[in-house]
C-alpha positions as CSV (number, residue, x, y, z in Angstrom):
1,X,0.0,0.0,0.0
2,X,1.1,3.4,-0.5
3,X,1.1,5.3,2.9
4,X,0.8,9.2,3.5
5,X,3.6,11.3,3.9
6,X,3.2,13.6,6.9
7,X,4.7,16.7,4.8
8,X,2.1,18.6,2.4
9,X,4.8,17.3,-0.2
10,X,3.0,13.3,-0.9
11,X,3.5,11.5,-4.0
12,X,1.4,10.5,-6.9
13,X,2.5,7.4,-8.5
14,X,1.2,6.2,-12.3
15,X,1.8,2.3,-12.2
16,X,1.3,0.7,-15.8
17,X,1.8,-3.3,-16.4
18,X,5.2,-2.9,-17.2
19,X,6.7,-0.9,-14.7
20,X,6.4,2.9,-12.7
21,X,7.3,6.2,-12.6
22,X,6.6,8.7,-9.3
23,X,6.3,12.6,-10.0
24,X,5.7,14.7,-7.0
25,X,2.6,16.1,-6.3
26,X,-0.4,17.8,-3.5
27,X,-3.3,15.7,-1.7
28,X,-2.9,12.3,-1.9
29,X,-0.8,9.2,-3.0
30,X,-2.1,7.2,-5.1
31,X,-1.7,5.6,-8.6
32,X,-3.8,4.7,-11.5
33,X,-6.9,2.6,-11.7
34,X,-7.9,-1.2,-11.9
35,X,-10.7,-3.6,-12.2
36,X,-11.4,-5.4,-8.6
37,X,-14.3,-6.9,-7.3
38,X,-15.6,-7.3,-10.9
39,X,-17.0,-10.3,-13.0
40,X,-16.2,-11.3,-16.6
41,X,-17.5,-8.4,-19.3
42,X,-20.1,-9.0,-21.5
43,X,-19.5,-8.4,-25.4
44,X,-22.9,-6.5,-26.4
45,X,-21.9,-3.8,-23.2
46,X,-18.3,-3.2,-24.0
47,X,-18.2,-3.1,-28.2
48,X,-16.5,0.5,-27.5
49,X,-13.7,-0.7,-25.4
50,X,-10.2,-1.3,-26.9
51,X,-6.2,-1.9,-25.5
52,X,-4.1,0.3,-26.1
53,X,-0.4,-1.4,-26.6
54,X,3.1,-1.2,-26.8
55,X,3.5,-2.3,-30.5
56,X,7.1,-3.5,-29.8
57,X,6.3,-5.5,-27.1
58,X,2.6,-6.8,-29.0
59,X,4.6,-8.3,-32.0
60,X,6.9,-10.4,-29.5
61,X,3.9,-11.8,-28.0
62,X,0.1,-11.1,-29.1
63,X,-1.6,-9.4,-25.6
64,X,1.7,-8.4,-23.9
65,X,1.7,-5.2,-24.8
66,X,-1.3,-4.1,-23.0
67,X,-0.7,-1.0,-20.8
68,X,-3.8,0.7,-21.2
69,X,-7.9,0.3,-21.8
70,X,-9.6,2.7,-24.2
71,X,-13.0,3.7,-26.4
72,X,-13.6,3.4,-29.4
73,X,-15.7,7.3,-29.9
74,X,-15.9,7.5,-34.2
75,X,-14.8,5.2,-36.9
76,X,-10.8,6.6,-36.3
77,X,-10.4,7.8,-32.9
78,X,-10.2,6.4,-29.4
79,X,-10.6,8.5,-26.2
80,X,-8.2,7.1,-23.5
81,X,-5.9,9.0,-20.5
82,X,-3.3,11.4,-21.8
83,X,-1.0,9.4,-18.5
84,X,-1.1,6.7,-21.1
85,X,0.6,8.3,-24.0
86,X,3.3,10.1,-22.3
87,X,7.2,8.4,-20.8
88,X,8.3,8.6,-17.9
89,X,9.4,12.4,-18.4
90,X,5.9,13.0,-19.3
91,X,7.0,13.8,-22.7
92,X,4.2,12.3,-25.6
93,X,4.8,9.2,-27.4
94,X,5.5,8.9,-30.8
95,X,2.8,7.5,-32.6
96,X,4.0,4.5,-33.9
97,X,5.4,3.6,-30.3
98,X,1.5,2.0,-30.1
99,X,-1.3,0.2,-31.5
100,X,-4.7,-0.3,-30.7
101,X,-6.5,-3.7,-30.7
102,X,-10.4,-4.4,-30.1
103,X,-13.3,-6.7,-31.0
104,X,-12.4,-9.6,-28.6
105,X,-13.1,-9.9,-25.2
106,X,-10.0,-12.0,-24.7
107,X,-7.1,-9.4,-25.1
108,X,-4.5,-12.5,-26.1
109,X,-5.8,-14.2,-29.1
110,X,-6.3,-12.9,-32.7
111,X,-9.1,-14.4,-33.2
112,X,-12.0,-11.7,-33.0
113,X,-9.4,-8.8,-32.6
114,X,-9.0,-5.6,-34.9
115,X,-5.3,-4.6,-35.1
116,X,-4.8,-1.0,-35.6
117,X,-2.1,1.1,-35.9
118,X,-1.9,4.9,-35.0
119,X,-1.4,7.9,-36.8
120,X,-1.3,10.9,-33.9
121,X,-1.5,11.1,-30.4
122,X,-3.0,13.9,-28.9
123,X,-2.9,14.9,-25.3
124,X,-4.5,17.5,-24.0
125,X,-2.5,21.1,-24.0
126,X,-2.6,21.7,-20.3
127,X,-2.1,18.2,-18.9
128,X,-0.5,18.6,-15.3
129,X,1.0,15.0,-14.4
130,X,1.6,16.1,-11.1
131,X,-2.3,16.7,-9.9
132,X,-3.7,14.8,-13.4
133,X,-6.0,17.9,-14.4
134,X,-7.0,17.3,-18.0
135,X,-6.0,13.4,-18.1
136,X,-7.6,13.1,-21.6
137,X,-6.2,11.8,-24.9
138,X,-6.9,10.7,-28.2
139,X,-5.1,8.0,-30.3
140,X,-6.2,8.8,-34.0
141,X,-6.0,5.4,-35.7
142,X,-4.7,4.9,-39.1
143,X,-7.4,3.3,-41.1
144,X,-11.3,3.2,-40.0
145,X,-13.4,0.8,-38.4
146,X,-16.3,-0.6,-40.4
147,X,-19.4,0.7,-39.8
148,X,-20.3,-2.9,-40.1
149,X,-18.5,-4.6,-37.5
150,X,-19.8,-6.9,-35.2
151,X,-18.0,-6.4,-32.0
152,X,-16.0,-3.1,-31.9
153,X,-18.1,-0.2,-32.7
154,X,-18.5,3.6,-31.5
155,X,-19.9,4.6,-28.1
156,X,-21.9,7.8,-27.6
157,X,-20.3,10.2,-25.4
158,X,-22.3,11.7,-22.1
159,X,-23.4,15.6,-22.4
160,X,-23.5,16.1,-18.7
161,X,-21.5,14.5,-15.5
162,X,-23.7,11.8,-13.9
163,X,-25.4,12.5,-10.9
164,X,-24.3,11.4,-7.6
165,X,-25.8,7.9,-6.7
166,X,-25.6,6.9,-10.4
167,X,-25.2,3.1,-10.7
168,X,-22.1,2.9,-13.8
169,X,-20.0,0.2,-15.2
170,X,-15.8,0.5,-15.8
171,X,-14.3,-2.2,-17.4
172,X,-10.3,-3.4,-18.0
173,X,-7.8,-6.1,-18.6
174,X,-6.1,-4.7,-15.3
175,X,-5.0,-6.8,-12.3
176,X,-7.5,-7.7,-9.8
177,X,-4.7,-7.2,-6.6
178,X,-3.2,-4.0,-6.3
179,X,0.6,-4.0,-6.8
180,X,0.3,-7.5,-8.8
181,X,1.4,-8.5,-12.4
182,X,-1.8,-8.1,-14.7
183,X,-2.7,-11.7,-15.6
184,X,-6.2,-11.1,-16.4
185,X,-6.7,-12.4,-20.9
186,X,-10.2,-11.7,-20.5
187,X,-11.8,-8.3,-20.2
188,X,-13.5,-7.6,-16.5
189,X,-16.2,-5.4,-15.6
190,X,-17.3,-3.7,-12.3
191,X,-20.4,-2.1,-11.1
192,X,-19.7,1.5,-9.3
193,X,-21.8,4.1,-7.6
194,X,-21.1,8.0,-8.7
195,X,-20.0,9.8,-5.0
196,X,-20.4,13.7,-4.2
197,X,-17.7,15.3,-4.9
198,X,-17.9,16.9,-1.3
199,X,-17.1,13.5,-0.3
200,X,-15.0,12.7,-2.1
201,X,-13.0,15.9,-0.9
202,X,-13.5,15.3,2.5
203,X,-10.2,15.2,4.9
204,X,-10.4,11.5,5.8
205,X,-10.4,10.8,1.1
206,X,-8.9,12.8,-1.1
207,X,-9.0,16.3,0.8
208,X,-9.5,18.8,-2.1
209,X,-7.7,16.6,-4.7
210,X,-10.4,16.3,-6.6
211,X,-10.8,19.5,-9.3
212,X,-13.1,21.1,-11.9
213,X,-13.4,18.0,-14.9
214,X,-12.9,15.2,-12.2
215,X,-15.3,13.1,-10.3
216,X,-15.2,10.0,-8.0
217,X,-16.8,6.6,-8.4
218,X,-16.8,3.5,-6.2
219,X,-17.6,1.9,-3.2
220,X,-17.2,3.8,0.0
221,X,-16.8,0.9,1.5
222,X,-13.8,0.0,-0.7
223,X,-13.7,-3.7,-2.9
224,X,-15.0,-2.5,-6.1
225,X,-12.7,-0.4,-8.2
226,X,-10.7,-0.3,-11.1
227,X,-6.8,-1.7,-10.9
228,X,-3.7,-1.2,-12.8
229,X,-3.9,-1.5,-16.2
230,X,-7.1,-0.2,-16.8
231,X,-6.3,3.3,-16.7
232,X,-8.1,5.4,-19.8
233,X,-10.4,2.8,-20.4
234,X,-14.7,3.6,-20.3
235,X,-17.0,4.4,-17.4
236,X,-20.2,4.0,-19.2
237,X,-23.5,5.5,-17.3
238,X,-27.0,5.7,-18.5
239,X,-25.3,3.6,-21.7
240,X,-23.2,6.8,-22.6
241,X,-19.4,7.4,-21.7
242,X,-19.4,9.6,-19.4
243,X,-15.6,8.7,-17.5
244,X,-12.3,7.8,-18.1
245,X,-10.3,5.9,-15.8
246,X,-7.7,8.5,-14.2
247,X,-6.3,7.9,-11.2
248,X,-7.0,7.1,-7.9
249,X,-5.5,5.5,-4.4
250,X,-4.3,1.8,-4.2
251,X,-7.3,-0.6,-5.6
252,X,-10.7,-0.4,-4.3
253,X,-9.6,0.9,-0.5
254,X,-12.1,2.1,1.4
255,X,-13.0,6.0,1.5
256,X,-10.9,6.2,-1.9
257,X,-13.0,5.8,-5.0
258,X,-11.5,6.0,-8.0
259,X,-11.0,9.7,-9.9
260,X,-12.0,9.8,-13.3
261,X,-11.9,12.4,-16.0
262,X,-15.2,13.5,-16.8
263,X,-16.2,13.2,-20.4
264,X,-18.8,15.7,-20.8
265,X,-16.4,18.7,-19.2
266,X,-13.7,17.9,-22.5
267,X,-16.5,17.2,-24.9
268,X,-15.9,20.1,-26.7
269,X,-12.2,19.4,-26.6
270,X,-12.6,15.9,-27.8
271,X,-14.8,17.0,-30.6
272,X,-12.6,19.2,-31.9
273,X,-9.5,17.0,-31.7
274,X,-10.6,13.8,-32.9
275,X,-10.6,13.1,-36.7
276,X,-12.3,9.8,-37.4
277,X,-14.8,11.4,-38.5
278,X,-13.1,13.1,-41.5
279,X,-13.5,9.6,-43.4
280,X,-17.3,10.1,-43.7
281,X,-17.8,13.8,-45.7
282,X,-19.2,16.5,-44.3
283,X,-20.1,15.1,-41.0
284,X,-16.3,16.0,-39.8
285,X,-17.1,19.5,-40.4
286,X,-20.4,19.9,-39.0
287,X,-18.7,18.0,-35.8
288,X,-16.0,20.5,-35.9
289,X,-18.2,22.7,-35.6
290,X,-20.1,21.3,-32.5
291,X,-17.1,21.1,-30.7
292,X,-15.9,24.6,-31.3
293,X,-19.8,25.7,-30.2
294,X,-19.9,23.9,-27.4
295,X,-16.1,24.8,-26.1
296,X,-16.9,28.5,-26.3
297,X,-20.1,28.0,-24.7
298,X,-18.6,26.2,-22.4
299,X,-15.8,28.2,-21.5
300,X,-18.3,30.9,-21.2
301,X,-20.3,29.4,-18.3
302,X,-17.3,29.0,-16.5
């Protein structure tokens, strides 16, 4: 377990399947999130979700790559964490450093899975790695996704943070144990309850951690969470996306739910930015053009 420094100077630690790297930060220490307490996925409730991979380490041996989960939001992008796409100096990764694999619940076969490469990775401009404000990123893949396909298609994205006491589903080929090696082949889902932010922020969780485009899910009582390796993969509420796995402290601990990056703060952003769209005519402008609308407004109310 990580413990709490007694200085106002704690650590926030990112841990990935293939190894960590700490950066200092304010509030907590923590790391990123995982699937525990969960049961085996079901197809028809998680076509969106996708790994994201180290394309190195993939071609050595098919499902060993995975470091992070993602969704599949148009025909040529997927919305993940931007912690996923950066090293350890926090400095973005190359496209072709990835690829992007989805259709199959089991993460380790080819059978059933779409192989994708990248084409641009694009993190948000004012990621902050030490407090995670703005952990959102986009992979834009390199060739589409059928419109036709039977097992890895687009999910809608939320237009408003869910309420508190909203009953959601994250999902992941992370470990079950915090601080273990992910073993899991086959994708894992978990029920989790939206918490008040107050709550969340209170002095015995996260104590003010918790920041404009952020909210917590869980179990106050701890058990059900997300777990390494799940990090930028879905929360899906109401059927929509409406989180991304962020961060959080240790795996499914009690009082600490995990963080997650709320969708419908960057929708504007992620509008904007992605560009599978552009592969279907005008839509990609007129989707443009929603994003710049709504970022403005947006930025208005603010």
């Amino acid at each position: 377990m990580w413990s709490f420094p007694a200085a106002a100077t704690s650590s926030v630690v990112i841990l990935f399947a293939i190894g960590f790297a700490a950066v200092g930060g304010e509030g907590y220490d923590g790391s990123d999130l995982r699937i525990v307490g969960g049961f085996p996925a079901s197809q028809q409730a998680t076509v969106h979700q996708v790994s994201i991979r180290v394309k190195s380490n993939d071609l050595k041996a098919f499902g060993s790559g995975h470091i992070c989960g993602g969704s599949l939001i148009n025909n040529r992008t997927v919305l993940t964490a931007a912690h996923c796409l950066v090293d350890s100096s926090n400095r973005k990764r190359s496209a072709d450093y990835f690829r992007v694999v989805g259709g199959s619940l089991n993460r380790t076969v080819t059978s059933g899975n779409t192989i994708l490469d990248v084409s641009q990775v694009v993190i948000h401009q004012r990621y902050n790695p030490v407090n995670f404000d703005n952990d959102v990123g986009l992979l834009i893949l390199s060739s589409i996704v059928s419109a036709n396909h039977a097992t890895l298609r687009p999910i809608n994205m939320a237009a408003t943070k869910p309420n508190p006491g909203v009953l959601c589903q994250t999902s992941g080929w992370g470990t079950p144990i915090f601080g273990e090696p992910i073993k899991t082949s086959v994708l894992m889902a978990v029920n989790v309850t939206v918490q008040p932010t107050e709550i969340c922020n209170g002095t015995s969780s996260y104590n003010g951690f918790i920041k404009n485009g952020m909210f917590c899910a869980g179990d106050v009582q701890g058990y059900r969470d997300a777990c390494q390796g799940d990090s930028g993969g879905p929360l899906v509420c109401n059927g929509q996306l409406a989180g991304i796995v962020s961060n959080g402290k240790d795996c499914g601990l009690a009082a600490y739910p995990g963080i997650y990056a709320d969708v419908a703060y960057y929708r504007g952003w992620i509008l904007t930015n992605g560009a599978g769209q552009r592969t279907i005519g005008g839509t990609a402008l007129a989707l443009t053009m929603v994003g710049l609308v709504y970022g403005f407004v947006q930025r208005l109310m603010m």
